[in-house]
C-alpha positions in Angstrom: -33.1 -2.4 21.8 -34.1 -5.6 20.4 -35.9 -8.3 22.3 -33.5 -11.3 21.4 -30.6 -9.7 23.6 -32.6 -8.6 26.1 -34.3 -12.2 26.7 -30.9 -13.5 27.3 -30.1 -12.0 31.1 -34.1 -12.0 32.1 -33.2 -15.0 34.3 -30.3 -12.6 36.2 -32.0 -9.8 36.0 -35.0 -11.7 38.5 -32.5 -12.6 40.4 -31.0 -9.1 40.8 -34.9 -7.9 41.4 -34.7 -10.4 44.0 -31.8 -8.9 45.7 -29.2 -12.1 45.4 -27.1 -11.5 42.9 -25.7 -7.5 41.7 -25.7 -5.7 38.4 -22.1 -5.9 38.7 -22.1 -9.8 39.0 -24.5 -10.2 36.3 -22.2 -8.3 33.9 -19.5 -10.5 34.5 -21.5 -14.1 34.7 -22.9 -13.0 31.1 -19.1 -12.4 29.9 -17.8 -15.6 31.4 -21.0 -17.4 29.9 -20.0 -16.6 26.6 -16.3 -17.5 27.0 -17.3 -21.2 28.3 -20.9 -21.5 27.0 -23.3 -23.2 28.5 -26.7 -21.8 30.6 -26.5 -18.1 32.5 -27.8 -20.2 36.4 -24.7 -22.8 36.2 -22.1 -20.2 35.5 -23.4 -18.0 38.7 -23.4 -21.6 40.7 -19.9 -21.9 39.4 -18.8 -18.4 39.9 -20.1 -18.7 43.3 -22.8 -15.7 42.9 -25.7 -18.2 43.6 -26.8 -21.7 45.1 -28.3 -24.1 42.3 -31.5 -24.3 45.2 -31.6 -20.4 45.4 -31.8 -20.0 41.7 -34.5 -23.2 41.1 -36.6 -21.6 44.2 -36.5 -17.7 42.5 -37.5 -18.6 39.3 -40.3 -20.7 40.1 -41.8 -17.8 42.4 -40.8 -15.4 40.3 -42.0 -16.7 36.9 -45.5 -18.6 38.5 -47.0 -14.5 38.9 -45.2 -13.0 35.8 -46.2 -15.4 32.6 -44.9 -13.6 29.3 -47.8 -12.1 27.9 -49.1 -13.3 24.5 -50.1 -11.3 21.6 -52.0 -14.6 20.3 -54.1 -14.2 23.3 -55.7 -11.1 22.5 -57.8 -13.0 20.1 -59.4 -15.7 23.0 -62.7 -14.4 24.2 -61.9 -14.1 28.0 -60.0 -10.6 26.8 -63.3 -9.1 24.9 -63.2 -6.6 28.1 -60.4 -5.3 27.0 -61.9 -4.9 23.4 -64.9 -3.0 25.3 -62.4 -1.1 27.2 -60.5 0.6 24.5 -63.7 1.6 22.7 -64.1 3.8 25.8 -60.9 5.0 25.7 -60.6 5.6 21.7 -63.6 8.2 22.6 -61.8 10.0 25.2 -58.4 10.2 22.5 -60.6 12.0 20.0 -62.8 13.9 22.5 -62.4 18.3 22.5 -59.7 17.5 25.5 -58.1 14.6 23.6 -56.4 12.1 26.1 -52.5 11.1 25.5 -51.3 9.6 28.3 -52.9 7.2 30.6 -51.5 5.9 34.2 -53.2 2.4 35.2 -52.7 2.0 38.9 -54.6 0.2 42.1 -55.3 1.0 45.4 -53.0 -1.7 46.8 -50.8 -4.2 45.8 -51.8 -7.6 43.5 -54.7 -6.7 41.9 -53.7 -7.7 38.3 -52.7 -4.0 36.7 -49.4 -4.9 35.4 -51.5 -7.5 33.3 -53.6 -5.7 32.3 -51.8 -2.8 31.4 -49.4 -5.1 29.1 -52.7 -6.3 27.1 -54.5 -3.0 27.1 -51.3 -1.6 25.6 -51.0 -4.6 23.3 -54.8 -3.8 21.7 -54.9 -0.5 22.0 -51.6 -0.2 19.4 -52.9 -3.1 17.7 -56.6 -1.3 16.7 -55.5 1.9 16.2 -52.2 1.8 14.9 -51.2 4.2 16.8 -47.4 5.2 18.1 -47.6 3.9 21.8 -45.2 3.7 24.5 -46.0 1.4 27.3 -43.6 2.9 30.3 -43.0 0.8 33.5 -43.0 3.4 36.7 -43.9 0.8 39.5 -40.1 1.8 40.0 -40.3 -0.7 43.8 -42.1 -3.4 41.9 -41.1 -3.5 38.3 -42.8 -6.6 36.5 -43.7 -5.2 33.0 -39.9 -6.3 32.0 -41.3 -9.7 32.6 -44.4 -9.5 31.0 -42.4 -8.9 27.9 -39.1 -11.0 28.4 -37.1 -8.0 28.4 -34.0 -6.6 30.3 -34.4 -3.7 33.0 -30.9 -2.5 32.3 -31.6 0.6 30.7 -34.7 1.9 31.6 -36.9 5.0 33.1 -34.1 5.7 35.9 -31.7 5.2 33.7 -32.4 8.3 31.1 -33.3 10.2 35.2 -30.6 9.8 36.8 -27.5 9.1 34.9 -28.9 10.4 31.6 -28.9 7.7 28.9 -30.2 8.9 25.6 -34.1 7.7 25.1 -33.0 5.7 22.4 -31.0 3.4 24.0 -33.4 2.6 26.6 -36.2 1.8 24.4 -37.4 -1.5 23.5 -38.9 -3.2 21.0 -42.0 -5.8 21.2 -43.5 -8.2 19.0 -46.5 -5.7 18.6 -45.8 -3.4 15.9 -45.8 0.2 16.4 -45.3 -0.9 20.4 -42.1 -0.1 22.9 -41.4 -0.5 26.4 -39.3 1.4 28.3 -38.8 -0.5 31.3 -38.7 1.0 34.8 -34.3 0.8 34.5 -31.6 0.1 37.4 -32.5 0.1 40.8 -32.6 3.7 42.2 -33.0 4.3 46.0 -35.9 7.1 46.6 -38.3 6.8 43.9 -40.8 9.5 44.9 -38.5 11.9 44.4 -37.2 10.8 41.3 -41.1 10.7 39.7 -41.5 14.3 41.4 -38.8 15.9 39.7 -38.3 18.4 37.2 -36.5 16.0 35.2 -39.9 13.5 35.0 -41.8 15.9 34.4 -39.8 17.0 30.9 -39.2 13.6 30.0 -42.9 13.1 29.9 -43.3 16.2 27.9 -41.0 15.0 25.7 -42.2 11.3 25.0 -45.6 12.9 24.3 -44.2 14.8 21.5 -42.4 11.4 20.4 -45.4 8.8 20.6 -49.2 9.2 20.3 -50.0 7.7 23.5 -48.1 6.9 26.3 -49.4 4.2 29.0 -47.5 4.3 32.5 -47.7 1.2 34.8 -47.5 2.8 38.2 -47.5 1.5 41.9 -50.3 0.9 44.1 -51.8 4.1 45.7 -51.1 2.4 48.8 -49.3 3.0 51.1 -47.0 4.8 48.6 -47.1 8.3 47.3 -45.6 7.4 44.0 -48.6 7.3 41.5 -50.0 10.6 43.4 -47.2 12.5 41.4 -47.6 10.8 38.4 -51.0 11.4 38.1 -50.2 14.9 38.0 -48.0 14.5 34.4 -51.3 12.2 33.1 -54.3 13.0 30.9 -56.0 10.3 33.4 -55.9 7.6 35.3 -57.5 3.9 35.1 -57.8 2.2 38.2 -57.7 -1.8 38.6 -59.9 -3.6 41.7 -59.8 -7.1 42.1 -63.3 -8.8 42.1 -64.2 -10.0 45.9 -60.5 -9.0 46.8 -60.3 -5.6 47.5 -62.9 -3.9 50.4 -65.0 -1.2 49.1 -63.9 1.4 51.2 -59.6 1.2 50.2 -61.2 1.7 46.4 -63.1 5.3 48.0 -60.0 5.9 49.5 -57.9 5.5 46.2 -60.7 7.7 44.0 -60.9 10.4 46.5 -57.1 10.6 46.7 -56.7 11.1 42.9 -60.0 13.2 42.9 -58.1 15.2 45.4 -54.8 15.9 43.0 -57.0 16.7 40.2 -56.4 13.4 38.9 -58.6 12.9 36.2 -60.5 9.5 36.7 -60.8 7.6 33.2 -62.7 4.8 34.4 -62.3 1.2 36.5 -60.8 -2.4 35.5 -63.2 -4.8 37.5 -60.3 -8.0 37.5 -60.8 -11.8 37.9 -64.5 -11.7 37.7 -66.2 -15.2 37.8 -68.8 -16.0 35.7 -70.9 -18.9 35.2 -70.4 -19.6 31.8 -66.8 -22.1 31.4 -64.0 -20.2 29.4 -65.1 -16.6 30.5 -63.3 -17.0 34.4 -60.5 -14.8 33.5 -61.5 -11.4 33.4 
C-alpha cells in the first residue's frame, strides 16, 4: 500500500484514534469529499461528524507529540547514537544465535520508543540493506502510523482477526527496502490477540518473508502486552527516559523480561542533555 493514499485520511484516522469520529463515518466523509472536493475536516463539520473547535483542538495535540519522522534527519549529528546503536545490533544479527526480530519497549508510558524505534528502523535498513519490517503492536497506543503519515486501516489486527492477506496490509515508506505494517482497526482485548496461536504464526511467517522484523510494543506497565511478545522475539531493547523514569520501575521492567526468558539486547538512554549546543536531543 502506497504512502500517497494513505496520507490522505491520517487527519480522520487521529480523529478516530481519538474516539470522535468512527471508521464507518470516515469511509463515508472521504466518499463525499471526493464528490464535492474540498479538505477531509470541513466535510465532517458539514456532515455533522465533528465540531470545526474539536477537529482544530485534536490535531494540534495530536500532531505536537507525533512529528512525521524524517529520513533527512538521520544524517544530523544528534542521531550518531543511533549509528552507535546499530553497530551493536549488526553484531548480534551475525552472532552463532543470529538475532531476527527485535521488540523495543519501556517500562511505562512516554519515554520516546515509538521515536526511536521509527529511526532505528530507518538506519538499520538503510546500512545494511537489509529486508526489514517495522511492525506497530502498541495495539492501545498506536503512533508509528503517524510517524510515517500512514493509514491504520489495514494493519496487524486486521490480518488477526478478520484475516486480510499480508499484502494488503503492508506499507510502503520512503526508506527503501522498509515497510510498516501498522497496528490495524481497533480491536477490543489486545492481550489475547498478541497471545494467540494466530500471532504466534504470523510472526513465524514474516520472519521467513523479511530479514529482520522490528515490533513497537506497549509499555511493560501496567500492561501485560509486551510480556507475550517478548516470548515470539530474538530480544528486546528497552527505552528509559534520562531524569524521567525512577530507577527502581527500570529493575522492575528488566527483571520481568528476565523472568519470561526475555532476552535483554541492550538500553536506549533518551533525551539526554549535554553541554555541548546541537547534541540536546538524544
Amino acid at each position: 500500500m502506497k504512502n500517497d493514499s494513505s496520507k490522505k485520511d491520517l487527519i480522520g484516522q487521529i480523529l478516530i484514534n481519538a474516539g470522535f469520529i468512527t471508521h464507518e463515518q470516515l469511509m463515508y466523509a472521504l466518499k463525499e469529499r471526493e464528490k464535492s472536493g474540498g479538505r477531509l475536516g470541513e466535510t465532517l463539520v458539514r456532515l455533522g461528524y465533528i465540531s470545526a473547535q474539536t477537529i482544530a483542538t485534536v490535531l494540534k495535540k495530536q500532531l505536537a507529540s507525533s512529528l512525521l519522522v524524517n529520513h533527512k534527519m538521520l544524517e544530523s549529528p544528534e542521531f550518531s547514537e543511533f549509528y552507535r546503536l546499530q553497530t551493536s545490533i549488526k553484531m548480534a544479527l551475525f552472532s552463532d544465535d543470529p538475532i531476527r526480530s527485535i521488540m523495543v519497549t519501556s517500562a511505562v508510558p512516554a519515554e520516546g520508543k515509538s521515536f526511536s524505534v521509527s529511526y532505528l528502523a530507518m538506519i538499520m535498513t538503510s546500512l545494511m540493506n537489509k529486508r526489514t519490517l517495522l511492525i506497530d503492536a502498541d495495539l492501545r497506543r498506536p503512533s508509528i502510523h503517524l510517524k510515517f503519515g500512514l493509514s491504520l486501516i489495514h494493519g496487524l489486527t486486521d490480518v488477526l482477526v478478520d484475516n486480510k492477506k499480508i499484502d494488503e496490509c503492508l506499507h510502503d515508506t520512503e526508506q527503501e527496502n522498509l515497510k510498516v505494517l501498522t497496528s490495524g482497526s481497533r480491536c477490543t482485548n489486545t492481550t489475547a490477540l498478541l497471545g494467540s496461536q494466530k500471532m504466534k504464526n504470523l510472526v513465524g511467517e514474516l520472519k521467513e518473508r523479511f530479514d529482520l522484523l522490528i515490533f513497537d510494543s506497549s509499555p511493560l506497565y501496567p500492561l501485560a502486552d509486551s510480556v507475550l511478545l517478548s516470548s515470539y522475539v530474538d530480544g528486546t531493547i528497552l527505552v528509559i527516559k534520562a531524569g524521567a523514569t525512577r530507577r527502581g520501575i527500570v529493575q522492575r521492567a528488566v527483571n520481568t523480561l528476565k523472568d519470561t526468558k526475555g532476552k535483554i539486547l541492550g538500553t536506549i538512554l533518551n533525551q539526554v542533555e549535554y553541554d555541548v549546543p546541537k547534541y540536546d536531543y538524544y
